[in-house]
Structure formats: structure tokens, C-alpha cells
C-alpha positions as CSV (number, residue, x, y, z in Angstrom):
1,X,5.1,-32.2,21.8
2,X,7.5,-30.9,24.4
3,X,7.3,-33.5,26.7
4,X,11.1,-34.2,28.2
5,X,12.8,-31.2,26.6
6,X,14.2,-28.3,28.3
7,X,13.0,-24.6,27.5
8,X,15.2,-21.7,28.9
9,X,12.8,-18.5,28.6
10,X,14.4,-15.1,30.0
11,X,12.2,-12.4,31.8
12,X,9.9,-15.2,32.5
13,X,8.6,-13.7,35.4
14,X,6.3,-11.0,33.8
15,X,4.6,-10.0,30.3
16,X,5.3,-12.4,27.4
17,X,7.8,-13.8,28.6
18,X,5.7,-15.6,31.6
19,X,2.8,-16.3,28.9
20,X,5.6,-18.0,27.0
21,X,6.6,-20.4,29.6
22,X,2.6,-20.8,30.4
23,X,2.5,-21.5,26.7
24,X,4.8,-24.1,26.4
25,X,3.8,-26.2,29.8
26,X,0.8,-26.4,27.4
27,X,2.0,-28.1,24.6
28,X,3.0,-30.8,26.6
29,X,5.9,-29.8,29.0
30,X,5.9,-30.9,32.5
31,X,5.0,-27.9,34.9
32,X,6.1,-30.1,38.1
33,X,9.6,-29.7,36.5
34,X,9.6,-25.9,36.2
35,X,12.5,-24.0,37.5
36,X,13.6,-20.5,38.2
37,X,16.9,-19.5,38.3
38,X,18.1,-15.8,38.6
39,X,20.2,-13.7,35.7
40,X,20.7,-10.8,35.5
41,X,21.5,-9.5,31.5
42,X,22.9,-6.2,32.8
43,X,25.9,-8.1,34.3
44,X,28.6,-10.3,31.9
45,X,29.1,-11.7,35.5
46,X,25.8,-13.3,35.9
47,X,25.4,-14.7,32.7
48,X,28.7,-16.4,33.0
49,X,27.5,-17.9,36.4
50,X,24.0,-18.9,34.9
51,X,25.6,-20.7,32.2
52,X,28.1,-22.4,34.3
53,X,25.2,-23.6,36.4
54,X,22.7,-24.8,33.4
55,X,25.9,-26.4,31.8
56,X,26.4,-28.6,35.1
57,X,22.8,-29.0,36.2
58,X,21.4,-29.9,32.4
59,X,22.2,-32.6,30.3
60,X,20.4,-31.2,27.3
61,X,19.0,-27.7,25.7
62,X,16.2,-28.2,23.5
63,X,15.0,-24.3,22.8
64,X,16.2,-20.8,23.8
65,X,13.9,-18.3,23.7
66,X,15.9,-14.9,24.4
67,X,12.8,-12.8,25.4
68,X,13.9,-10.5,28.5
69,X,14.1,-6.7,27.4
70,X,14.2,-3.3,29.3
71,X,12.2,-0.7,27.1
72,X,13.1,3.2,26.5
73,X,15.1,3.5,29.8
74,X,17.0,6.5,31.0
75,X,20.7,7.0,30.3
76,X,22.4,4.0,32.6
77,X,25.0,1.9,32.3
78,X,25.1,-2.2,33.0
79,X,27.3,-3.2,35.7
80,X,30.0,-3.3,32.8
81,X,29.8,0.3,31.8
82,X,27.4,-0.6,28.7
83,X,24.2,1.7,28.1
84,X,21.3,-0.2,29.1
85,X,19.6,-0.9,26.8
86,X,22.0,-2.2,24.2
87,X,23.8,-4.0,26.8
88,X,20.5,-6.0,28.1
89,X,18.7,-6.7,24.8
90,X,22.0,-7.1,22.5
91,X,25.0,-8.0,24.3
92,X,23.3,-9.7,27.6
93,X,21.8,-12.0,25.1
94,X,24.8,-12.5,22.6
95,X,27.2,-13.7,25.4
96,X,23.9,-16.1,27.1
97,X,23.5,-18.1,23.4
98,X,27.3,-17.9,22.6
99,X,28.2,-19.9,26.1
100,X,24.8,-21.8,25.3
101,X,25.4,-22.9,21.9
102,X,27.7,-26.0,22.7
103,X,24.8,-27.6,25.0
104,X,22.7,-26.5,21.9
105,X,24.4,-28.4,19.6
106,X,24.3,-31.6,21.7
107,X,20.9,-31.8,21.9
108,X,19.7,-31.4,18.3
109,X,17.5,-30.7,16.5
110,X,17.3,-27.7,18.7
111,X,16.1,-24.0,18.2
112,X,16.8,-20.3,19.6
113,X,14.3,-18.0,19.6
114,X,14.8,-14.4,19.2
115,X,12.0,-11.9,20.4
116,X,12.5,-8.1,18.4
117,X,10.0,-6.0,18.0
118,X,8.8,-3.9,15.0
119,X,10.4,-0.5,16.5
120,X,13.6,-1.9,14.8
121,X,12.7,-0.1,11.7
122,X,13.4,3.6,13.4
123,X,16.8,1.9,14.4
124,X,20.7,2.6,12.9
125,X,23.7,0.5,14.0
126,X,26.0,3.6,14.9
127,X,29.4,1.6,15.1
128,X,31.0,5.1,16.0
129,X,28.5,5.3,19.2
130,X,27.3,1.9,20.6
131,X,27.4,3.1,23.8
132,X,25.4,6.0,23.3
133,X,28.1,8.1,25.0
134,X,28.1,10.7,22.1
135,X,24.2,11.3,22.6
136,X,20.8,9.2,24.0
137,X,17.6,8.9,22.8
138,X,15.5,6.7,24.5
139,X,13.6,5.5,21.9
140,X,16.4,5.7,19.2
141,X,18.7,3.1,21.4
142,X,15.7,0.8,22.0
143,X,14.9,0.5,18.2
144,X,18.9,0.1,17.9
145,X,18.7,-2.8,20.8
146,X,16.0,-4.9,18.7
147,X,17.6,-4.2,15.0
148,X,20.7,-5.7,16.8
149,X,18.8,-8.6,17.9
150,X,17.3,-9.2,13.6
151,X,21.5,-8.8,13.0
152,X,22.2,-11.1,15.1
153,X,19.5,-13.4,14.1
154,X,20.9,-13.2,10.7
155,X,24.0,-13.7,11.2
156,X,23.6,-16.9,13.7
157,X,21.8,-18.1,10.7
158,X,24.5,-18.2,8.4
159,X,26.8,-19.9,10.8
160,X,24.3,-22.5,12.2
161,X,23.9,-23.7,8.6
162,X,23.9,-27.8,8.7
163,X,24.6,-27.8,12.5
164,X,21.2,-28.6,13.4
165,X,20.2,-25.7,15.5
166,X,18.2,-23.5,14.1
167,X,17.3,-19.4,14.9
168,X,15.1,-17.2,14.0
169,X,13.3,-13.6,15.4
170,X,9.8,-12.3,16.1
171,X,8.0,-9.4,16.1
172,X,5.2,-9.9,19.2
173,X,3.3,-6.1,18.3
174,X,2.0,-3.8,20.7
175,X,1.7,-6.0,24.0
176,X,0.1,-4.7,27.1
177,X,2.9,-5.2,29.8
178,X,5.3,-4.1,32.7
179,X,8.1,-2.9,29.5
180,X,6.7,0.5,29.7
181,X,7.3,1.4,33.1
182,X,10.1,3.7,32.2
183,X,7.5,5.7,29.3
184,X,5.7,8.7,30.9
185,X,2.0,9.3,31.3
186,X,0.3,12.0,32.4
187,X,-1.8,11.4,35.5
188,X,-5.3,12.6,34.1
189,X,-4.1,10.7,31.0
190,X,-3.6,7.6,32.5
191,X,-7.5,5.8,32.7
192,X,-7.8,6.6,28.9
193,X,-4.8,5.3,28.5
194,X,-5.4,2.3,29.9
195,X,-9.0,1.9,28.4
196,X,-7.1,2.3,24.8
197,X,-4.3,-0.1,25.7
198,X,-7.0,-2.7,26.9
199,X,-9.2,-3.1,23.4
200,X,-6.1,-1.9,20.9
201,X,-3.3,-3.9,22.9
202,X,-2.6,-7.7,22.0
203,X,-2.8,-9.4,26.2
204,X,0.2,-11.2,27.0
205,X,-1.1,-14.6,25.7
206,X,-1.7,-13.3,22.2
207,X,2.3,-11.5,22.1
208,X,3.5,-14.7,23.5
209,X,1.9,-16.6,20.5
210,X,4.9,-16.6,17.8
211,X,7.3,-17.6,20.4
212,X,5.6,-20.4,21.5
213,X,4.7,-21.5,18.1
214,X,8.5,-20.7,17.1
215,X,10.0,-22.9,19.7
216,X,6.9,-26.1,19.4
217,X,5.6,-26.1,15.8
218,X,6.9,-28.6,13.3
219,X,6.2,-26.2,10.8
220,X,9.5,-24.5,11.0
221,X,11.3,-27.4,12.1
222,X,14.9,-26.8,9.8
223,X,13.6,-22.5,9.4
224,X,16.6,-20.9,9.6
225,X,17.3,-16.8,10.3
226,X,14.2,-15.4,9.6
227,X,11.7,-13.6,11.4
228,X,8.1,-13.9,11.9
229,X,5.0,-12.2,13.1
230,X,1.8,-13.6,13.9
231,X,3.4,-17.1,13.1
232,X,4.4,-16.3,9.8
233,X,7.3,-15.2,8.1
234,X,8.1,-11.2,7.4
235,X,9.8,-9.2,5.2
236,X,12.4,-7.2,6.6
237,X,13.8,-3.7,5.9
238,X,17.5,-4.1,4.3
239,X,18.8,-2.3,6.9
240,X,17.6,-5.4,9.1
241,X,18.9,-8.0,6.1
242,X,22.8,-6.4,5.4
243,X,25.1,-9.0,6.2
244,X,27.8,-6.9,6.1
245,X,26.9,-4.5,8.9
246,X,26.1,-7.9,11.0
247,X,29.0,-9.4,10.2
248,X,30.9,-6.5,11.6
249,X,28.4,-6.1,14.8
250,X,29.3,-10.0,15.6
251,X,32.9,-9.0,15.7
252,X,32.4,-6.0,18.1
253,X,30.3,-7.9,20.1
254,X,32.2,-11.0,20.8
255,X,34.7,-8.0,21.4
256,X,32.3,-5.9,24.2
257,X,31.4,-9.3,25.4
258,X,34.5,-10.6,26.6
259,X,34.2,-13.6,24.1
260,X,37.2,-12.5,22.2
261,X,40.2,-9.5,22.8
């Protein structure tokens, strides 16, 4: 079913997002056509100069699947004085669909995929302290990162309507992979650790599952701004569903991004 259409998968090179790519060559895509191009989410730079190049080198965009992440981090800043993780898995992403979205539209029906993760639900959209400049917690700004990326979701939604490019979000679970280099283990910890995360973990291939089936399936062919787990739709938290508070993170984003002044 994906025979001829192009995919563009970010982090592909590890965890889900490499299972997703694997996923999709097998529904049908051909694997001798498989590129890999470098971009970097922590630099506005980089993602200009990806898109340029896609925008020259491809005539069409069938599916985005915005999957790359960094997980609980310590305080940094991206290349353009962001904190890490709000500028990879929000704004990285934001300014990679927004200079996306014309080659999007000119190959409809076309989708974007948005991976999130269930940890949005200990999030808050601090519009005082995006940057985290005021304090940082790890785990706090990752759960902020991924109920920016349901915000966003919702919000693309709304202005997607009738334009024949649909978006919607996922929650993959608890997946074993390289995102939680950054969490600390303790040594003598670490082979019961490991034993848990192998029978209690989903493998790669089982968290890449809703992506693949969000960017192949006919069954959500015209689903627009929702979000889904274990291939079917979920019910969000309000905090996740306000589209007032997205409406507003937009704005500030196109602003952070460079989109707008």
C-alpha cells in the first residue's frame, strides 16, 4: 500500500523510530529507495537546510511521521538558546512540518504523524517559563515537550480542515530503547533492571505499531487531530484538548521558531 510514496521518519536511526521505517518498507515501500539524510532538531539551522534540500530533491510528501525525541535530559540549551527538550520535541518539529506543509499539501491525500507519549498527563504549558529558565525538572519539561506535541496536534487539526492532510498523535507506551540514556541506574541495579524492562517493556517493533498503522491504514484515512494508542483512538485529559492554550502555544511558537516576529 505504500508503494511510490515518500515517508520522512525523524530519529530513524534507533528505537521506534528505525522499527518505523522497517515497518513501512513492509507494507509495500521500496527499501532500494531508502535514504538518510542528517537533521539535527536542536538547530532552526538544520531544519531550514533539511527542508530546503527535501523541497528540491522531492517532488512529493506522502506521510510525516515526527518521531525523534531526547528524554529527561539535563539542563542544555539547543544551538538557539532553547532548553532541550522543548526545543527538540516541540519547536524542532513545529518549524520541520510548518516548512513541510506546502509539499504536504501537493501531494494529497497526505498525513503527519505525531509520536507523544502518555507522560503528557504530569505536564503544564508554563507560558511564563517555556524555557525553563525560572526552574528544571527533568521529568516535568519532558511531559511539557509531549503535551506540546497533543497541542499542536490539535491545533494543526483545526487548520488542516478540508485541505486534505490529515494529523494526528500517538501514545507508543513504555518502549525498551536508547531514550533513556540520560535516566540513572544504579550499577547493582542495572541486570534487574534490564530483566524487568525485557518481559514488562513493549520491543521496538510493538511501539512502532500505531505509527505505522497511522501513516498506512485506510482505516483513518480523513482522521483528523486525534490521538491513538495501540491503533485506536484515546481520550485525552482536557488539559491535552484546550484549544485555547493551543491556540496561544501556536502563536509563541511560530514566534520562538522564527516563522513569524
Amino acid at each position: 500500500m505504500m508503494n511510490g510514496k515518500t515517508v520522512i521518519v525523524t530519529g530513524a536511526n534507533s528505537g521506534i523510530g528505525r522499527a518505523t521505517a522497517a515497518g513501512i518498507q513492509e507494507t509495500g515501500a521500496d527499501s532500494s529507495l531508502l535514504s538518510v539524510r542528517q537533521l539535527d532538531l536542536a538547530s532552526l539551522t538544520s531544519v531550514h537546510t533539511f527542508c530546503q534540500d527535501i523541497m528540491k530533491e522531492e517532488p512529493r510528501l506522502d506521510v510525516l511521521i515526527n518521531n525523534a525525541g531526547i528524554y529527561q535530559c539535563p539542563y542544555t540549551k539547543t544551538e538557539d538558546g532553547f532548553e532541550m527538550q522543548f526545543g527538540v520535541n516541540h519547536l524542532g518539529h513545529f518549524l520541520l512540518t510548518h516548512l513541510l506543509l506546502d509539499l504536504l499539501k501537493r501531494s494529497t491525500p497526505s498525513r503527519i504523524v505525531v509520536v507523544s507519549s502518555k507522560l503528557y498527563k504530569h505536564g503544564h504549558i508554563d507560558f511564563e517559563d517555556l524555557n525553563s529558565e525560572q526552574s528544571y525538572n527533568k521529568a516535568f519539561a519532558y511531559s511539557r515537550s509531549k503535551l506540546a506535541n497533543l497541542l499542536f496536534t490539535l491545533e494543526l487539526g483545526h487548520r488542516l480542515e478540508g485541505s486534505g492532510v490529515t494529523v494526528n498523535a500517538l501514545t507508543p507506551g513504555i518502549v525498551r530503547t536508547n531514550l533513556g540514556r540520560h535516566v540513572h541506574i544504579p550499577l547493582l541495579a542495572k541486570p534487574l533492571f534490564n530483566l524487568l524492562s525485557r518481559s514488562l517493556f513493549k520491543s521496538p517493533e510493538e511501539g512502532a505499531a500505531t505509527s505505522v498503522f497511522l501513516a498506512c491504514s485506510p482505516d483513518v484515512d480523513g482522521v483528523q487531530g486525534k490521538c491513538f494508542a495501540d491503533c485506536q483512538p484515546q481520550v485525552l485529559l482536557d488539559k491535552a484538548t484546550d484549544r485555547e492554550v493551543a491556540s496561544k502555544l501556536w502563536d509563541i511558537s511560530e514566534v520562538m521558531s522564527g516563522i513569524t516576529t
